[in-house]
C-alpha positions in Angstrom: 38.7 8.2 18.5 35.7 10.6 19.3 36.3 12.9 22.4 33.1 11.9 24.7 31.4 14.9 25.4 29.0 14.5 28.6 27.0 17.7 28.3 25.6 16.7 24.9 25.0 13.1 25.7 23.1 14.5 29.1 21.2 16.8 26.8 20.1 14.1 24.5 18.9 11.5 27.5 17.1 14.7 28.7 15.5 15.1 25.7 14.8 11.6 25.2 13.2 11.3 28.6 11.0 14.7 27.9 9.7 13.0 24.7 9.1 9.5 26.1 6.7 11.7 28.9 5.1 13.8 26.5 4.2 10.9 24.3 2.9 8.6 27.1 0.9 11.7 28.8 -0.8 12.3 25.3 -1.8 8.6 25.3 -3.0 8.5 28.6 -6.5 7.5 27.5 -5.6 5.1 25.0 -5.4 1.2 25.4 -2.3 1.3 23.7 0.7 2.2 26.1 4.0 3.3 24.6 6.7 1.0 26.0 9.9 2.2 24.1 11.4 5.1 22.1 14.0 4.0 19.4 16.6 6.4 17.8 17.5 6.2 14.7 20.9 7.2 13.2 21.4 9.2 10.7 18.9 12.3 10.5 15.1 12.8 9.9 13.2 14.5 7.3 10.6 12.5 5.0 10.7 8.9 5.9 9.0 6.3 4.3 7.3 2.9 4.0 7.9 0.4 7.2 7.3 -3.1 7.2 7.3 -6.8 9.7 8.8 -9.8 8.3 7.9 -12.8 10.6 10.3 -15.1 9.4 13.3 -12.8 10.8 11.2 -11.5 13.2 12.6 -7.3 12.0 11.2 -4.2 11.4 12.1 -2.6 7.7 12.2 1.2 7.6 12.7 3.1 4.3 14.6 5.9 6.2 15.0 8.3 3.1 16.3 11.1 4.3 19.5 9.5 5.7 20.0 7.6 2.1 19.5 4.6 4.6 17.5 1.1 5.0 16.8 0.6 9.0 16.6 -2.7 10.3 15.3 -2.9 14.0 14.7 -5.9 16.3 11.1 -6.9 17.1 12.1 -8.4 20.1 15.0 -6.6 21.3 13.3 -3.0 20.1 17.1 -2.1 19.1 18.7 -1.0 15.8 20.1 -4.3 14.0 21.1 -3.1 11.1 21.9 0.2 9.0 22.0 -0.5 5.1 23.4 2.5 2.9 23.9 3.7 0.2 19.8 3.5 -1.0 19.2 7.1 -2.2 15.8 7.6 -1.4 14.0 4.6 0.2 9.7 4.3 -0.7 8.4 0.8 -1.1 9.7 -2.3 0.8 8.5 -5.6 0.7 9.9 -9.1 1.9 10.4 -12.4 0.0 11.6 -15.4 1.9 15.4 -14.9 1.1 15.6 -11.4 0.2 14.3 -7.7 1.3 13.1 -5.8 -1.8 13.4 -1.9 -1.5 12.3 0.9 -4.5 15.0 3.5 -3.9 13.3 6.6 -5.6 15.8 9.4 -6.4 18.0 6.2 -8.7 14.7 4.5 -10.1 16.2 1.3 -8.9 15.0 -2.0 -7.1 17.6 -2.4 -4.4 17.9 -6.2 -3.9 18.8 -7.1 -0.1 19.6 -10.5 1.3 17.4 -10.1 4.7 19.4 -11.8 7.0 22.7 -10.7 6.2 21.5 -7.4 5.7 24.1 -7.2 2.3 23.1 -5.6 -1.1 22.9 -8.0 -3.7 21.4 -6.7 -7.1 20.4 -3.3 -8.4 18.3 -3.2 -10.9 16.6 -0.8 -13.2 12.8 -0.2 -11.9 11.4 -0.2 -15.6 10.0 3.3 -14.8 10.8 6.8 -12.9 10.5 7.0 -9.7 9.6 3.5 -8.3 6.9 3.5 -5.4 5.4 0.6 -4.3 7.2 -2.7 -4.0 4.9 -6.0 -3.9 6.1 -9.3 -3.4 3.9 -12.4 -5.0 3.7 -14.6 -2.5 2.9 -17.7 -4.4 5.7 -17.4 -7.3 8.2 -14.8 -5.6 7.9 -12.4 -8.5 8.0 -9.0 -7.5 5.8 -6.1 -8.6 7.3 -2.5 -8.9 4.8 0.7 -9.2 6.5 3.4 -10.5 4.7 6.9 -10.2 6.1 9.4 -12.7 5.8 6.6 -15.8 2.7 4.8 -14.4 3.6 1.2 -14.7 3.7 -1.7 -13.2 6.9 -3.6 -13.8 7.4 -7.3 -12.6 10.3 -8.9 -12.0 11.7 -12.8 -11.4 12.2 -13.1 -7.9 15.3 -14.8 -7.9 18.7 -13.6 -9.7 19.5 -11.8 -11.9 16.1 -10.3 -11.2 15.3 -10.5 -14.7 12.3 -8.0 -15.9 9.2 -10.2 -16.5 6.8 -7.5 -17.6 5.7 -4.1 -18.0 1.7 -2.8 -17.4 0.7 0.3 -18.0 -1.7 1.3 -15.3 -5.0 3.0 -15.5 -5.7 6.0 -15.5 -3.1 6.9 -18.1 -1.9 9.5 -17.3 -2.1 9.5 -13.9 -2.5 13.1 -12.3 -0.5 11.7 -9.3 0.7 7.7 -10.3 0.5 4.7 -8.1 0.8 4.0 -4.7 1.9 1.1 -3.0 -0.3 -2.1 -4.3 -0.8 -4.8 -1.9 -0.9 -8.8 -3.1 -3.5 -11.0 -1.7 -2.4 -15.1 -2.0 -6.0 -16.0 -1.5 -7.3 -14.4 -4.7 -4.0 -14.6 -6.7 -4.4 -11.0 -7.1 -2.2 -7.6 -7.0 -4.5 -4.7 -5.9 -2.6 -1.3 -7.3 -4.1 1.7 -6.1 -3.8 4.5 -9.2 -5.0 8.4 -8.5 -8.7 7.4 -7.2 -8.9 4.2 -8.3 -7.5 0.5 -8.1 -6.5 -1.8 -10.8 -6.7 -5.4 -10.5 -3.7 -7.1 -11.7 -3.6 -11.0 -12.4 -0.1 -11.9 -12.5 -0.7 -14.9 -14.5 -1.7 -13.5 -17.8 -0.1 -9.3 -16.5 -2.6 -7.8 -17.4 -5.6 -5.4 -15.7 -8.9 -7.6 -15.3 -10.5 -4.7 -13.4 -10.4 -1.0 -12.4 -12.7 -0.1 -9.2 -14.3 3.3 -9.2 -15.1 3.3 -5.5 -16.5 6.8 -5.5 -13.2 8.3 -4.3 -13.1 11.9 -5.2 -9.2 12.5 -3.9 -6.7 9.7 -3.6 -7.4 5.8 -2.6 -4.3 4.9 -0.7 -2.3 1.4 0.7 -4.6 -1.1 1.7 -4.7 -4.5 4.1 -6.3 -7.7 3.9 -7.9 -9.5 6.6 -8.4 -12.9 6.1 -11.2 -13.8 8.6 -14.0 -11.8 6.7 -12.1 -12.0 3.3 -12.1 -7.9 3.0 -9.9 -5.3 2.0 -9.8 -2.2 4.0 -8.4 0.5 1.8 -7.3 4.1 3.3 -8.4 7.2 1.4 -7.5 11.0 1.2 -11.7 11.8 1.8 -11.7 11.1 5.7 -13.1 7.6 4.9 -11.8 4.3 4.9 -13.4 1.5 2.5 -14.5 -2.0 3.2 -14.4 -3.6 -0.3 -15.0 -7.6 -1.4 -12.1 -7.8 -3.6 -13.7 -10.8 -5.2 -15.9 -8.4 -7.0 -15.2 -5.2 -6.1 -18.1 -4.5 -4.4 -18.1 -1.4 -1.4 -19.2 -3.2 1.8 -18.7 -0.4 4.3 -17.7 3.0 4.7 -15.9 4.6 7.7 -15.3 8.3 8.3 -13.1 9.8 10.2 -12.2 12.9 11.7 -8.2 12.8 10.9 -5.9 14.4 8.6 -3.7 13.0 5.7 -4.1 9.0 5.8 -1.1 7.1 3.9 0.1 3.6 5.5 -2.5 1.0 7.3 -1.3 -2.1 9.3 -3.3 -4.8 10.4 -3.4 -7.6 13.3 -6.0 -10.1 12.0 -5.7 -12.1 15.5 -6.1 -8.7 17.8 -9.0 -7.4 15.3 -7.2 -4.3 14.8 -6.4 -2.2 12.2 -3.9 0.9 12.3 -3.9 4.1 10.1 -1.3 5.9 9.7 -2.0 9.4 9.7 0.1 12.6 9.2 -2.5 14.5 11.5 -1.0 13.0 14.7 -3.0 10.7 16.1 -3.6 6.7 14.9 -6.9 5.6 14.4 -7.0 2.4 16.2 -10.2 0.5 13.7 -12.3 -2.8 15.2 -12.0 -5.2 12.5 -15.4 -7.0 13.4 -17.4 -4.0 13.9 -16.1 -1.7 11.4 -15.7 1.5 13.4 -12.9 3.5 15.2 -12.8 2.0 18.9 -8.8 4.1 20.1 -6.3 6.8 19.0 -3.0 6.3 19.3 -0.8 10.0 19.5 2.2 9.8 17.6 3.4 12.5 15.9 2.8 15.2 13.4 3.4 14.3 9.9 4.2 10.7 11.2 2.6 8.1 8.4 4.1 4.8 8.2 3.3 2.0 11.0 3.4 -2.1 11.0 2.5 -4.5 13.5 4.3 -7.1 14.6 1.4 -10.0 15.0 2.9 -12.6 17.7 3.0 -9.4 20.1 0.5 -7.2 19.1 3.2 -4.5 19.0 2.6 -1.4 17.2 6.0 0.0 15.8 5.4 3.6 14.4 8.0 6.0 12.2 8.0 9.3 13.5 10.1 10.0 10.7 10.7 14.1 11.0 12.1 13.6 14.7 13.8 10.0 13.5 12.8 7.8 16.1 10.4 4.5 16.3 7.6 5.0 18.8 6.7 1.5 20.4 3.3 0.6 21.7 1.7 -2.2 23.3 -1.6 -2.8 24.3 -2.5 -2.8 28.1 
């Protein structure tokens, strides 16, 4: 049995409390008020990819510097689970039975039943160092982008988690590989963001019918979809974030901003809101209907991955290097 030690646990609440304050002083302005701290176990470093899944109403964190999955409670805002034993945790997506997680450092798609939280399959990514994990939402298959090969690998959705399919992205080579791709049900359609550009991938026929040269001169980054005006918003490296028709690929908008090193966007179609995640500090809260940056949410420094949970218009935010989830609500 551990000997409780009450000066360190004192020390911790203190510190706790001093962040919580800091934090909710910073976003005193904001309409977004922060309503819980989280702590994660294990320790913090460079986290990854976070993401919602209604149907167990959980938050999914790719906590990679602990070698750990994080499961939290969108309701309870508590830790639910603590899956090990994933290496180095990027991509995570959600299927209806089963969590699907890109563990980086093995080149492996970590197969997880979602509500029993136990490993079921690992399985060989089809490439080096597996990235962004997409889950078709109409068949189940699930795409894999890994960076250092530059392919997009698909595999069955159901065991053994047989490989369907390897693509071999464009550019080729890639100076810095995909990112994580996003599927859209409405257009049957697996939008794979490659260096600058983004391929468009049909999954019935696996193969690239497209590749968008939106005028992005650094890196076009994760993307959302929002299904009222039938648009992508896609984050970028150049201060801007793009409104694209991803029926054709026209541009429809451009937004600067003033922030630092975008990577993860969430979206809450019924708020109108759009999140970016960027390492800078601060949130750009975006107004889905107007197109422009309406709030800021402060987070913290080097903090990039966000989701939303939709039934509460929560905002649940990694601050991976200090290992907690910031919690915000708005007021």
């Amino acid at each position: 049995m551990k000997t409780f030690k009450p000066a360190r646990s004192i020390r911790l609440m203190v510190v706790s409390v001093l962040a919580l304050a800091g934090i909710a002083s910073a976003n005193a302005q904001s309409h977004y008020s922060l309503i819980k701290i989280i702590d994660l176990p294990g320790q913090g470093g460079h986290g990854d990819w976070v993401t919602y899944d209604e149907q167990t109403n959980t938050v999914w964190i790719g906590q990679a510097p602990a070698h750990n999955v994080i499961v939290i409670d969108a309701e309870k805002l508590a830790v639910k689970a603590t899956i090990s034993g994933v290496q180095e945790a990027n991509g995570i997506d959600i299927g209806d039975t089963y969590a699907f997680v890109s563990d980086a450092k093995s080149n492996t798609l970590v197969v997880i039943d979602k509500r029993t939280f136990e490993k079921v399959a690992t399985i060989n990514s089809g490439g080096e160092a597996p990235d962004g994990v997409s889950v078709d939402g109409q068949t189940g298959k699930v795409f894999v982008a890994n960076d250092d090969t530059d392919n997009e690998v698909l595999f069955d959705g159901k065991p053994p988690f047989a490989q369907v399919s390897t693509v071999t992205l464009k550019p080729h080579p890639a100076r810095h590989g995909p990112d994580v791709g996003l599927y859209v049900a409405q257009f049957d359609r697996l939008y794979q963001p490659v260096d600058n550009m983004i391929d468009v991938i049909n999954p019935n026929t696996n193969q690239i019918e497209a590749v968008w040269d939106l005028g992005v001169k650094t890196d076009a980054k994760p993307m959302v979809y929002d299904d009222k005006t039938k648009h992508l918003l896609i984050g970028t490296r150049d201060q801007k974030m793009l409104t694209v028709d991803p029926a054709t690929g026209e541009l429809v908008n451009t937004m600067p901003f003033k922030g630092g090193d975008v990577d993860q966007t969430a979206i809450d179609v019924i708020a109108r809101r759009a999140f970016m995640g960027d390492k800078s500090g601060n949130v750009e809260v975006v107004d889905l209907d107007s197109n422009s940056i309406i709030d800021h949410i402060a987070s913290e420094k080097n903090a990039h991955t966000l989701t939303v949970d939709p039934k509460t218009h929560r905002v649940f935010i990694y601050f991976n290097v200090s290992n907690k989830v910031a919690v915000f609500q708005p007021t």
